[in-house]
N, C-alpha and C positions, 0 to 999 in steps of 0.2 A: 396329941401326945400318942408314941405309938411304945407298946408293949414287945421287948425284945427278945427273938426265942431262942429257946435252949432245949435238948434234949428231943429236938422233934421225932416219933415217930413214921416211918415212911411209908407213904398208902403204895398202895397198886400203883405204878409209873403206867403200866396199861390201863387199866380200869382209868383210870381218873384220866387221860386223854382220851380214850373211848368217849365218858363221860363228856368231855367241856369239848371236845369235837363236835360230838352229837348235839348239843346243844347252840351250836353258833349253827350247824348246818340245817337245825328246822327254824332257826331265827326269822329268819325271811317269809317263812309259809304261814301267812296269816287269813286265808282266804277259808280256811274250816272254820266253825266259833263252836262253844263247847258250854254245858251250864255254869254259869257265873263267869263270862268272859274270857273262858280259859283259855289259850291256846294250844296248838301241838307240843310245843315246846315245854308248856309248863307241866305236863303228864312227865317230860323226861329229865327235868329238874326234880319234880319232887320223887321220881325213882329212889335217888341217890341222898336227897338233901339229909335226911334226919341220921341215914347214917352216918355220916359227914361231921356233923354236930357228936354227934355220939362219940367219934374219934377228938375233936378239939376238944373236949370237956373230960379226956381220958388225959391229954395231954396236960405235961406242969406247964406250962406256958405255951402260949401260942402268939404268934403276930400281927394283932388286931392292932386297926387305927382305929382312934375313935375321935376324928377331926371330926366325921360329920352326925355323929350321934346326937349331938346334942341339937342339934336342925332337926333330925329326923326327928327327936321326941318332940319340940316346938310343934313341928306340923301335925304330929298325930294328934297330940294334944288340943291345937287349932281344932283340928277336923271333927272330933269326938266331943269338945264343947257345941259347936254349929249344931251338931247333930238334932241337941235336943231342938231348936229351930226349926228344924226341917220338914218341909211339907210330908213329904215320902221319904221317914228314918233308914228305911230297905235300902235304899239305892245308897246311902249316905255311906253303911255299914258295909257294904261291898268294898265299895272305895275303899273306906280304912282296913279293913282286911288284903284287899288288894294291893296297898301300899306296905302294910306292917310285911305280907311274904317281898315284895319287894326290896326293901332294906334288908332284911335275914340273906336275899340269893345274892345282894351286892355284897353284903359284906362275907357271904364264905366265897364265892368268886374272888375276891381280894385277896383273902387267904390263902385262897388255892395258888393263884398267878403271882402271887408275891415267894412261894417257896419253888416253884417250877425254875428249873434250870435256863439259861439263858436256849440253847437248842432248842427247848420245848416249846417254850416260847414263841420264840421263830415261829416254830411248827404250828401252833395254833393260829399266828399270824397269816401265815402261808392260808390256813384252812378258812378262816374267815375271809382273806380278800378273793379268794377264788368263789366263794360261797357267793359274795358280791359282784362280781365280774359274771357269773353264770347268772342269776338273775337280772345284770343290766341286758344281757343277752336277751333274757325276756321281754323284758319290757320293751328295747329298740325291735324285735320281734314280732312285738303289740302293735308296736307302731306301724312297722311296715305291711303287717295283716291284719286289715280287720278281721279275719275268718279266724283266726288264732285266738285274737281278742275275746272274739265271741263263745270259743272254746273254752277258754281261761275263763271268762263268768259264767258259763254253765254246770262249770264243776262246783260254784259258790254259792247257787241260789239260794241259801238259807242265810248268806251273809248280807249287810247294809246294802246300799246302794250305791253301787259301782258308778263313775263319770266315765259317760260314752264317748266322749273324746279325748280322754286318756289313760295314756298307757299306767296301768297301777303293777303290774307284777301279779307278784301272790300277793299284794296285799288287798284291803276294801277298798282303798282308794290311793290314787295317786300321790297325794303331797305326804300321805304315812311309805312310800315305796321310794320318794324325792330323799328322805329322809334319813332311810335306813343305806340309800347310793352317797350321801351325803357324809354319814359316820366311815363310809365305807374308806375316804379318802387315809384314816387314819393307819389300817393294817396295810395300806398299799404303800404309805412311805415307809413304816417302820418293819416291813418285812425285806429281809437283807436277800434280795432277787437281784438277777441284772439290770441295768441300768437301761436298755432299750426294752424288756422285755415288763420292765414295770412303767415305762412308759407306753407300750402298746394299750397294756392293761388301764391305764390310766384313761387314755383315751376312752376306752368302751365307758368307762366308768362316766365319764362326764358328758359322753352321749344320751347314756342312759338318763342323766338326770334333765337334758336336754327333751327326749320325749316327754320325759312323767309331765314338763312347764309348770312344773314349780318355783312359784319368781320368787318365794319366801325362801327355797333353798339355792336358788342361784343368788341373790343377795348377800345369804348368809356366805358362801363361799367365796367370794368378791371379796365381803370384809374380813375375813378370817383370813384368808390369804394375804392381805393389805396387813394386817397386823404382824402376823408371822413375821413377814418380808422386813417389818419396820424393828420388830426382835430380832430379827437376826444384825441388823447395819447397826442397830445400837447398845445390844445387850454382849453380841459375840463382837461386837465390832469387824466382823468379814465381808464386805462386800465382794469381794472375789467370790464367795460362797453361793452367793443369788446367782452368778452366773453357770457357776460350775452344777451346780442343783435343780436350776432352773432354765437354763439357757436350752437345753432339749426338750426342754418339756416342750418351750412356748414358742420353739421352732415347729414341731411335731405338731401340735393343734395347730397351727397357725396353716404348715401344709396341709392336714388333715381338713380343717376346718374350709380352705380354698377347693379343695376336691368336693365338700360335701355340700358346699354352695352351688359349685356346677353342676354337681349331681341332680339336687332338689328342682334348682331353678327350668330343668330339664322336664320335673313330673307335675306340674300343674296341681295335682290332689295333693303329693305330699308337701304342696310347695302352702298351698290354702291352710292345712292340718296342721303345722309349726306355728302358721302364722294367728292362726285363732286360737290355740294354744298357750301363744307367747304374747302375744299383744291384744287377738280381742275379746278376753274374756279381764283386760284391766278393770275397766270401770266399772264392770258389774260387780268383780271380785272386792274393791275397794267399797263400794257402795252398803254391798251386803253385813263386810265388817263393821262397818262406821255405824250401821242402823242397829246390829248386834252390841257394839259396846256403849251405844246411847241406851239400848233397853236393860246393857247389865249395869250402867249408871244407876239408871231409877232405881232397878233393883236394889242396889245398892245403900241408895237414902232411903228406900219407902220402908228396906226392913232393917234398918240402924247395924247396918254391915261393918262399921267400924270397929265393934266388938265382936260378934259373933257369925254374923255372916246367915247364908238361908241352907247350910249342908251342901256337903258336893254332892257334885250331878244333880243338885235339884233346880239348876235354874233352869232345865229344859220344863219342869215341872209348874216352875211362877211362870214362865217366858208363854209355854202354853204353845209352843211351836215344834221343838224336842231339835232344838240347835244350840251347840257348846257353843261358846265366846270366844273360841280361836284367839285368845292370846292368855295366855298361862298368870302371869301376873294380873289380871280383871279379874279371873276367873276363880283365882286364889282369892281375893278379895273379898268376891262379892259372897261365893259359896261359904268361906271359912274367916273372914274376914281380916283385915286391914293388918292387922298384924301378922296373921299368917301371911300375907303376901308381900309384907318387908321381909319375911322368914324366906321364901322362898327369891328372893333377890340377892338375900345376904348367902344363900345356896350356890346360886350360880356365880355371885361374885367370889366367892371362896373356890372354887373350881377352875373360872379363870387365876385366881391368883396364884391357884398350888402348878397351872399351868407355866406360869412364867418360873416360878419357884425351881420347878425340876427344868428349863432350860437352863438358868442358868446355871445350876448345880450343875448338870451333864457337861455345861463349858467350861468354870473350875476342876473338873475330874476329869479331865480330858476324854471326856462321850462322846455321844454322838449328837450331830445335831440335829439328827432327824427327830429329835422329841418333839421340836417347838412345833410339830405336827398339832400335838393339844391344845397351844393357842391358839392356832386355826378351829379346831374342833370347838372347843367351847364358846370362843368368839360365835360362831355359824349359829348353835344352840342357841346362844341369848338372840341372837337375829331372829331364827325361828321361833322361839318362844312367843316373839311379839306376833308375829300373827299365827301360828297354832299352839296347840294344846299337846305341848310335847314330853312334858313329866313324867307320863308313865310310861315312854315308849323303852323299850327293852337296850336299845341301841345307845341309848346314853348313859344308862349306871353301867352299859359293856365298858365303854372308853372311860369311865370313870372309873371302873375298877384297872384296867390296863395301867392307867395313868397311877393311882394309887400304888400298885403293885411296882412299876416303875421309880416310883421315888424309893420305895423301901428300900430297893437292889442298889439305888444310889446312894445312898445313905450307909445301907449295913455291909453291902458287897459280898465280902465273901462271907462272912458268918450266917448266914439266908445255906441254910444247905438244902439239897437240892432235893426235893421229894418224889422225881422223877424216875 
């Protein structure tokens, strides 16, 4: 149910893109870590946040959804019963603190991107796929130097441990970097750029995720795309539209992709370095999960995880090895238990669903179709979710509020005035 505004107050059109600029552009640099996990980013969210709050609670109405509130108190609530379970309470309560600022930055990001003008919009769009495009720079960069590589982890030594055969970005690790090139597809379609020059763009982008060898996030993109393609033949009913949308794209990779075959097949190292990347690190990668979600099984029955679960983050703690469960739904499970982690299904299934929601709306309203972009988006998510741990990553309550923000502007139009 969403709360319709009236009388809004108008902030700073600078300050507040300053703001949500700044914050998509340290999105990506996660290779500093700060006490209680904080990153650069969250120093320049909470700059702003509480005066922000300060101004909505000045205001007689404001336009809040509150579709996913009621998930989000289920989970806290999950998480904050486990609690008392838990071997190490410490670690537990981080979590739910770290999830409660979580929910507050989605939902005034919502707010914010829900009264911004359609131009601003853009603009931010624009700021974040270029954010993404300059970092797949890096990474393909990583790739091609390891001296670079070794630059890039030397500025992080107080961070996890980096994998020395791939390229991560700014981030600790590579499939958190696949990730964050993976949401990235979102501002690349729905920013209204030219048509070869968001497909140049595209390109890097999907090279980039081509280094990191992330198979969870080349999967997710596979189906997500697959889906998309299938909403658009049966929901817009246009098949002329896959071609006209997509017909350059998969010409363009496709030459792209024939040049960068002769290329490699040309370097011997970087022809070996794709390939243990992409293929031989299968079996061990599959191996490791399988033994990981057999030990969060036990877990699971030896401490009667149907109800309560052993606390988040504490099964590094039972496990006795200090390794997450790489797939978000076990992990919800085992930590918070069995209901929390229908809670968290019935999450992302509600996220696809509002996904399909706002395509078809955009197609009765004569929109755009570049929405059904979040079908793909979300689709990738729940692919990823099954083998990492992706719920707290920053990258998904973004396209979540995007998408939030998006329905409103579809929905109210022009009474949404423009805060900008």
């Amino acid at each position: 149910m969403e709360q319709s505004i009236t009388n809004q107050s108008p902030l700073s059109g600078v300050i507040l893109m300053i703001w949500l600029s700044g914050m998509i552009i340290m999105s990506p640099v996660k290779i500093f870590t700060f006490p209680l996990n904080m990153e650069l980013m969250d120093f320049w969210i909470l700059a702003l946040l509480p005066i922000l709050w300060m101004l909505f609670i000045a205001r007689r109405k404001t336009l809040i959804s509150w579709t996913y509130v009621p998930i989000m108190l289920m989970i806290l609530i999950g998480s904050f019963a486990s609690t008392f379970a838990a071997p190490k309470p410490s670690s537990s309560i981080i979590v739910i603190l770290k999830e409660v600022y979580v929910f507050v930055w989605f939902i005034t990001i919502t707010i914010l991107l829900s009264g911004l003008g359609d131009r601003n919009l853009n603009r931010l769009l624009i700021v974040w796929n270029r954010v993404v495009v300059v970092h797949g720079l890096v990474i393909i960069a990583q790739f091609l130097s390891p001296t670079l590589w070794r630059i890039t982890v030397s500025l992080a030594r107080n961070v996890g441990e980096f994998e020395h055969y791939r390229s991560p970005g700014l981030f600790p690790n590579a499939n958190a970097a696949a990730f964050f090139q993976l949401m990235g597809f979102v501002p690349l379609v729905l920013a209204k750029e030219s048509k070869w020059l968001t497909i140049i763009m595209g390109i890097i982008v999907f090279m980039s995720l081509l280094a990191t060898g992330s198979m969870g996030a080349f999967l997710g993109l596979a189906i997500g795309t697959l889906l998309a393609l299938t909403a658009i033949v049966i929901l817009a009913k246009n098949l002329g539209a896959i071609t006209k949308y997509f017909g350059p794209v998969l010409f363009a990779i496709l030459l792209f992709g024939s040049l960068l075959f002769v290329f490699v097949s040309q370097n011997r190292e970087y022809q070996n370095h794709l390939e243990s990347i992409l293929v031989g690190r299968a079996d061990r990668s599959s191996e490791g999960r399988f033994s990981l979600w057999e030990r969060g099984m036990d877990a699971f029955i030896e401490y009667s995880g149907v109800f309560w679960g052993i606390g988040p983050e504490n099964f590094r703690e039972v496990d006795g090895r200090d390794k997450q469960l790489h797939n978000d739904f076990i992990a919800f499970s085992v930590e918070r238990g069995l209901l929390t982690g229908i809670t968290l299904i019935l999450f992302l299934a509600l996220a696809i669903g509002r996904s399909f929601y706002l395509f078809r709306a955009s197609m009765k309203s004569g929109g755009e179709m570049e929405v059904v972009v979040f079908v793909s988006a979300f689709v990738a998510i729940f692919i990823e979710s099954l083998f990492h741990q992706v719920f707290h990553y920053r990258e998904l309550w973004l396209v979540l509020a995007f998408q939030e923000a998006m329905i409103f502007k579809t929905k109210y139009g022009a009474s949404l005035r423009d805060i900008s």
